[in-house]
C-alpha positions in Angstrom: 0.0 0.0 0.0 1.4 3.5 -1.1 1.6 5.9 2.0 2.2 9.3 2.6 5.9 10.1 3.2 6.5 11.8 6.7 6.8 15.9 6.3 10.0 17.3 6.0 11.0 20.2 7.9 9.0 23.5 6.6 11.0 24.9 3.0 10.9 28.4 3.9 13.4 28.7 7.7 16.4 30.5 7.5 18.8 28.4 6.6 17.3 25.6 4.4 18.8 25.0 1.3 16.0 23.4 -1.4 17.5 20.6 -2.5 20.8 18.3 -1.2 23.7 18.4 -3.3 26.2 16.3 -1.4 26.7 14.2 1.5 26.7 15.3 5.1 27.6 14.1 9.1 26.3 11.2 10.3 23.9 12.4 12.7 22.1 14.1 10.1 22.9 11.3 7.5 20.1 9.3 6.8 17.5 11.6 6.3 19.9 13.9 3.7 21.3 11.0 2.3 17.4 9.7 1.2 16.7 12.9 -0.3 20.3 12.8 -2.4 19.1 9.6 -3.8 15.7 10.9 -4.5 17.4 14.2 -6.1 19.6 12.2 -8.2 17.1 10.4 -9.9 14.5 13.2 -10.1 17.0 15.1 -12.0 19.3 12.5 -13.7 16.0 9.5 -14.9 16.3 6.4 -14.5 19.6 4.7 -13.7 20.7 2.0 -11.9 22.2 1.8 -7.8 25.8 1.8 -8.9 25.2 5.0 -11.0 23.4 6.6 -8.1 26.1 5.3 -6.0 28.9 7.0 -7.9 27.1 10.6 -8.8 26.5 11.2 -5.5 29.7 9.7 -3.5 27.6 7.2 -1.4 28.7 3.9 -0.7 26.6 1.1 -3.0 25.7 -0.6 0.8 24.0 2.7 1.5 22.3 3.8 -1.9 21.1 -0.1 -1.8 19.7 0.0 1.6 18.3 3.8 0.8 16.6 2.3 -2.4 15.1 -0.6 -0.4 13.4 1.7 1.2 12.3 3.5 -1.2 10.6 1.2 -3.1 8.9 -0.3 -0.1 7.3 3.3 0.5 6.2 3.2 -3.3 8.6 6.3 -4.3 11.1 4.3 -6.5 10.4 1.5 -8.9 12.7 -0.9 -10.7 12.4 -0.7 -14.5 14.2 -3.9 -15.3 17.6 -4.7 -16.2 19.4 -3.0 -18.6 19.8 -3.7 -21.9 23.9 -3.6 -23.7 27.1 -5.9 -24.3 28.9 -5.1 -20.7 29.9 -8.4 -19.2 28.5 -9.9 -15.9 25.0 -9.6 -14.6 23.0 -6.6 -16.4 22.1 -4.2 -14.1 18.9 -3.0 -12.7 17.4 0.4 -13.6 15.5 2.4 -10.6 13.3 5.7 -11.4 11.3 8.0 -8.6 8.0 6.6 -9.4 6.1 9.5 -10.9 2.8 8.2 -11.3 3.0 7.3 -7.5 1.9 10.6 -6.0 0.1 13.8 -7.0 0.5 16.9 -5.5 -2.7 19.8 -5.0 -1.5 23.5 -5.4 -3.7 26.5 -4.8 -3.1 30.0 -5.9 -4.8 32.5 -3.5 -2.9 35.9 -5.1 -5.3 36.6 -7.6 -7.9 39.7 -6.8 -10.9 37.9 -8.8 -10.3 33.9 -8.2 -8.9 31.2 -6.3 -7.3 28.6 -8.5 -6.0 25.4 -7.5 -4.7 22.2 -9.3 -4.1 19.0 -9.4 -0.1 18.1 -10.9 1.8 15.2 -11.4 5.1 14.7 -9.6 7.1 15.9 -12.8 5.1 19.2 -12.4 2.4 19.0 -15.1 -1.2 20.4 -14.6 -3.4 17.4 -14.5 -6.8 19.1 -13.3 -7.6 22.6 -12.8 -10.0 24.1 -10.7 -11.2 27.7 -10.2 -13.5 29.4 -8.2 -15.1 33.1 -8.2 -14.0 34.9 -5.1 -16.5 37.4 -5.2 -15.3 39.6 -2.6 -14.7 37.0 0.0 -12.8 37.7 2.9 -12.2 36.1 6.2 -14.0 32.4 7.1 -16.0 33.1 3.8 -12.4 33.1 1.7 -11.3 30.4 3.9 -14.7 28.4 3.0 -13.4 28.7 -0.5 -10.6 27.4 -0.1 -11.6 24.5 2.2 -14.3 24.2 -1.1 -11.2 24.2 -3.8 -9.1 22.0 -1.9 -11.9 19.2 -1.3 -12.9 19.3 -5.3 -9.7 18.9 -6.4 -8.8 16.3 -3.7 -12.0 14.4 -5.6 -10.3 14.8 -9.1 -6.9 13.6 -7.7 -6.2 10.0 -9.7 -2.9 8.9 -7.2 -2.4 9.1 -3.8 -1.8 12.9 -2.5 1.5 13.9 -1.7 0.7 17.0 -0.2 -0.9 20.0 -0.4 1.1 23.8 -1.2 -0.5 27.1 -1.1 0.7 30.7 -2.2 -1.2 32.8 0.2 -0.9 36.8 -0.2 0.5 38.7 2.9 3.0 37.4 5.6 3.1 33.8 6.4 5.4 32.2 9.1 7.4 29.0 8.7 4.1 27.1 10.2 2.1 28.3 7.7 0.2 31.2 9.6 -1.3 34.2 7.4 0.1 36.5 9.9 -1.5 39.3 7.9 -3.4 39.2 4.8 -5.3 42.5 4.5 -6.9 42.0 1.3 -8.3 38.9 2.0 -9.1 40.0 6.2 -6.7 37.2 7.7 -5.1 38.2 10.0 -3.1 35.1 12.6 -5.1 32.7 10.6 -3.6 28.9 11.1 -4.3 28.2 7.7 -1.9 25.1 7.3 -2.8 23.5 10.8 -6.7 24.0 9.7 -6.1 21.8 6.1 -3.8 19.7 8.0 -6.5 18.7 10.3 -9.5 18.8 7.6 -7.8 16.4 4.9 -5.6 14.6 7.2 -2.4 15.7 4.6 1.0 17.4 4.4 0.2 21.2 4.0 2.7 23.6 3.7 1.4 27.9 2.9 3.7 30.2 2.4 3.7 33.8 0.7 2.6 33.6 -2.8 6.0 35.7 -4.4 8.0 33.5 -2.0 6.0 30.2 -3.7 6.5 31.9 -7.0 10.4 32.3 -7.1 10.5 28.3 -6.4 9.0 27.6 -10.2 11.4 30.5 -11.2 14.4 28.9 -9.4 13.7 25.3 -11.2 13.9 26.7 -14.0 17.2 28.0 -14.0 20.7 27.3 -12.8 20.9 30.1 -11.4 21.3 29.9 -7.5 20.7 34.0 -6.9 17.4 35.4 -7.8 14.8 38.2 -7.7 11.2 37.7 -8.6 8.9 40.4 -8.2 5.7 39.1 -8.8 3.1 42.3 -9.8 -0.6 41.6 -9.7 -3.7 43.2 -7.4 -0.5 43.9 -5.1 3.2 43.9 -5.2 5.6 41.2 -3.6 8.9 39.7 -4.3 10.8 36.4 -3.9 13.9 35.8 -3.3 16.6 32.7 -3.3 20.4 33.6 -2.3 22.8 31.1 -2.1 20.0 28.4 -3.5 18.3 28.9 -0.2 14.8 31.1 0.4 15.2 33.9 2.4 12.0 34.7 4.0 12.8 37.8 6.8 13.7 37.7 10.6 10.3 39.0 10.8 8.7 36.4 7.9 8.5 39.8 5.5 11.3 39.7 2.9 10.3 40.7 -0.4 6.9 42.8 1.6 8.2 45.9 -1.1 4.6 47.4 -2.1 4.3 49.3 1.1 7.8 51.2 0.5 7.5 54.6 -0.8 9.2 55.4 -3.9 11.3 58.9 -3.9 10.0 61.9 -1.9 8.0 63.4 -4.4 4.7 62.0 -3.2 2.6 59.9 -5.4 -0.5 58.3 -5.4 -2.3 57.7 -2.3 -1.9 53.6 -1.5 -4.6 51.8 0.5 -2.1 51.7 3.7 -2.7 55.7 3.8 0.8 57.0 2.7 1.5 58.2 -0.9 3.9 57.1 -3.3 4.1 53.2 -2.2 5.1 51.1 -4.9 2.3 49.2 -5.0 0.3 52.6 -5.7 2.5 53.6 -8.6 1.9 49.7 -10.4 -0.5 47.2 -8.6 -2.3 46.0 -11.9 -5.8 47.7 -10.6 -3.8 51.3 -10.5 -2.1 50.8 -14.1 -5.4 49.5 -15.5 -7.7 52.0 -14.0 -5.3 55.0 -15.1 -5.0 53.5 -18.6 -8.8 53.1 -19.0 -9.1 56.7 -18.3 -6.9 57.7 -21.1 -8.5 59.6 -24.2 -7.9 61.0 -27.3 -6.8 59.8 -30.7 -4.9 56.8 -31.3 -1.5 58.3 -31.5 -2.1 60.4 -28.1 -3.6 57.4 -26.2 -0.7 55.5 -27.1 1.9 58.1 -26.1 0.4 58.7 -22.9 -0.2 54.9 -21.8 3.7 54.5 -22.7 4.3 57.2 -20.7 2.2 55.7 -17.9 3.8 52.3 -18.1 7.9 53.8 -18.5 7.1 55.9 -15.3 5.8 52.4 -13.0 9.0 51.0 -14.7 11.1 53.5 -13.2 9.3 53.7 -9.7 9.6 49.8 -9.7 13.5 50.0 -10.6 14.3 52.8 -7.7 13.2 50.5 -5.5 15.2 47.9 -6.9 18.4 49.0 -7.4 19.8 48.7 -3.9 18.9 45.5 -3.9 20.1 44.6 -7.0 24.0 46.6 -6.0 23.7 44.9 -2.4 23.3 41.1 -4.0 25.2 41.8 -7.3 22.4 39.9 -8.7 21.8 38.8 -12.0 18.5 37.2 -12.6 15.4 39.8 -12.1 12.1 38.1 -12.8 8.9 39.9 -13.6 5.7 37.7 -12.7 2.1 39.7 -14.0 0.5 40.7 -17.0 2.6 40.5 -20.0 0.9 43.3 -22.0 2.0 45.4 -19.4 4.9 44.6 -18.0 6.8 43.7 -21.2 7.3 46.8 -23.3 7.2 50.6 -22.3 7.2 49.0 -18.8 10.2 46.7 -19.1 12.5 48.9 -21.1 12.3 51.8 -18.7 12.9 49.7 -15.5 15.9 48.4 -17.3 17.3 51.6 -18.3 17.2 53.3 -14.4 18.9 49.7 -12.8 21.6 50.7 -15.2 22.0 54.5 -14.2 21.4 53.8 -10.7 23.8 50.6 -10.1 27.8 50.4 -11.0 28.6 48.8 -14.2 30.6 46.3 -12.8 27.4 45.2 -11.0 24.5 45.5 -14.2 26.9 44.5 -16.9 25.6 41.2 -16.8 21.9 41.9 -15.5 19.0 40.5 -17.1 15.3 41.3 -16.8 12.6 39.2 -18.1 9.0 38.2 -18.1 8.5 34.6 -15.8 8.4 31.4 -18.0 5.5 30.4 -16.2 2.8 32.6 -16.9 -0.2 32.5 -14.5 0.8 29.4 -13.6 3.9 30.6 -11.6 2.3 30.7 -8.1 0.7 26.9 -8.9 4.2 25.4 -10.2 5.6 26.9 -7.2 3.6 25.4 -4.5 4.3 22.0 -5.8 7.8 22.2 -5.8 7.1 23.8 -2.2 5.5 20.4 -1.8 8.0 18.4 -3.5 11.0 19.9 -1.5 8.8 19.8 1.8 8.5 16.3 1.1 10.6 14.8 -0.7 13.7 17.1 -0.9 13.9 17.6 -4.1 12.8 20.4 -6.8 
C-alpha cells in the first residue's frame, strides 16, 4: 500500500537550502542522504544503484539499503535490467515513481479567483480548478478554499503527496497568514486548519516566496529576484539556493515602501507614493482606462504611464540589485503590461542607478510560467517539503 511520506522540515526557515547536493555528518545522515538519492534520480531519470552510487559519493551498501526503502514506501520503482554488451549480470534500472503521488497547489494571489490544481510529480497540470471569489474575505475566503481543496482532492487519480498554497500577505514558517489585508486574515492557522480537515502534508507560504520556487527550477541560477506584480506587489527571493523569507517572515513585503520623496498616489495603507500605488495591476489598469484622445495620443500617454511604474519599480530595486550583485530579475504579472514601455524603462534606471561592474551582466525578463507561476511553485514547495527535491 502507497503511503504518505513523513513531512519534511517546513521549505521556507532561514537556513534551508532546497535541495541536497552532497553528503553530510552522520547524525544528520540518513534523512539527507534519502533525499540525495531521491534528487539524483528526479534530476538525472532512471539509472541503476551503482550510477546513483557514484554521482552522489555514497557507498553502494547505502544507496542499496536507501533504495530498499524507497521502493517499499512506493517512491522508487525498478524498471528492469538494462539492456547492452557489458559483461557480468545486467544491471537493474530504478526511477522515482512518478505516477505514484500527485501533488494539489492552490493560488490565493489573484484579486478575482482562487485557483488550485491538481499536478503530477514531474510538475504537469493534470486538473484545474477555479473558483469566483466574489469579494470574500475572512471564514468566507477560507470556506473557499476549504471548497477548492476538497474538489480537487475528488479529481486527484494517485495518492496525495501533499498540499502547497501561495497565500498573499506574511506567512510564518508554520504556515500562519500572519497578515493578509486583502483577503481579512489576520493570525489565521491556515496550514494546521487543512492539515486537520484532509488529514495531509500542507505547507502555505507567501505567494512571491512560492512563485520564485517555479522561477528557481527553472534556472541554474542559485541568486534570484522575482517580483511578482498583480492586485499587489511582492517579491521572492533565493540567495545562495536557499529562500530567504525575513527575521520577521516579510522579505520581499516591497509594495508598502515609498518610492522617492516626491509624493505619489495615495496607496490603501494611507501613505502616498508606495510602490504598490504607482503599479499594482488595478492602479495601471484603472489610469489607462481613463486615457483619451486619438490613437497616436492614447498611445503616447499609456507608454508614458507604463515607462514611469518602470522607473518607480526599478528605484526600489536597485539597492537591492548593488547589495546582492544579482543577475536574474524576474517579472511575474500581465505580459501586455509589464513587457514593453514597462520593461524597457525599468531596465534603463537599474543601469544609471547601479555600477557597471554590477549591471553588466543583469538580465530582466517576463516569468516562463505565466499564470501558472504561483501553482508550479507550490508543488515544488510540496516536493522539496517532502521529498527534498525540486
Amino acid at each position: 500500500m502507497l503511503t504518505v511520506p513523513f513531512a519534511g522540515a517546513p521549505i521556507f526557515t532561514r537556513s534551508r537550502a532546497l535541495r541536497p547536493t552532497s553528503k553530510v555528518l552522520p547524525e544528520h545522515a540518513r534523512s539527507h542522504n534519502r533525499a540525495l538519492v531521491l534528487q539524483t534520480l528526479y534530476t538525472a531519470g532512471s539509472q541503476s544503484r551503482a550510477d546513483v552510487a557514484r554521482e552522489t559519493g555514497l557507498t553502494r551498501v547505502t544507496v542499496s539499503d536507501l533504495v530498499a526503502e524507497l521502493i517499499a514506501e512506493g517512491l522508487v520503482v525498478e524498471l528492469g535490467q538494462r539492456e547492452g554488451v557489458r559483461p557480468g549480470k545486467p544491471a537493474t534500472i530504478i526511477d522515482v515513481d512518478r505516477g505514484a503521488f500527485q501533488i494539489l497547489g492552490l493560488d490565493l494571489s489573484e484579486h478575482e479567483v482562487f485557483r488550485g490544481v491538481v499536478a503530477s510529480l514531474d510538475g504537469a497540470i493534470l486538473e484545474r480548478v477555479e473558483l469566483a471569489r466574489a469579494g470574500a474575505t475572512g471564514e468566507q475566503a477560507v470556506a473557499l478554499v476549504e471548497s477548492i481543496v476538497d474538489r480537487l482532492q475528488g479529481l486527484a487519480t494517485a495518492p496525495v503527496l501533499g498540499i502547497g498554497i501561495g497565500s498573499p500577505g506574511v506567512v510564518d514558517p508554520h504556515g500562519v497568514v500572519l497578515s493578509a489585508p486583502n483577503l481579512g486574515w489576520f493570525d489565521l492557522p491556515l496550514q494546521a486548519r487543512l492539515a486537520a480537515r484532509t488529514d495531509l502534508p500542507v505547507h502555505v507560504a507567501n505567494d512571491a516566496n512560492v512563485a520564485v520556487l517555479a522561477e528557481h527550477g527553472a534556472t541554474p541560477l542559485d541568486d534570484l529576484l522575482l517580483i511578482k506584480i498583480g492586485h499587489g506587489v511582492g517579491a521572492g527571493l533565493i540567495v545562495g539556493g536557499r529562500p530567504v523569507i525575513g527575521g520577521g517572515f516579510a522579505a520581499g513585503e516591497i509594495g508598502h515602501v515609498v518610492v522617492g520623496t516626491d509624493g505619489g498616489p495615495r496607496c490603501a495603507c494611507g501613505k502616498d507614493g508606495c510602490l504598490e500605488a504607482w503599479l499594482a495591476v488595478p492602479r495601471l489598469t484603472e489610469q489607462l482606462d481613463a486615457l483619451a484622445g486619438g490613437p497616436e495620443a492614447v498611445r503616447a500617454a499609456r507608454d508614458e504611464i507604463l515607462r514611469e511604474a518602470g522607473r518607480r519599480l526599478a528605484i526600489v530595486l536597485a539597492p537591492v540589485v548593488g547589495a546582492l550583485n544579482l543577475t536574474e530579475v524576474v517579472l511575474s504579472g500581465p505580459a501586455e503590461l509589464l513587457d514593453g514601455p514597462f520593461h524597457d524603462a525599468t531596465v534603463d534606471t537599474l543601469r544609471q542607478r547601479t555600477m557597471a561592474v554590477v549591471n553588466r551582466d543583469l538580465r530582466l525578463r517576463m516569468s516562463e510560467q505565466a499564470e501558472d507561476v504561483v501553482l508550479r511553485g507550490a508543488a515544488v514547495m510540496v516536493l522539496s517539503g517532502q521529498l527534498g527535491v525540486s
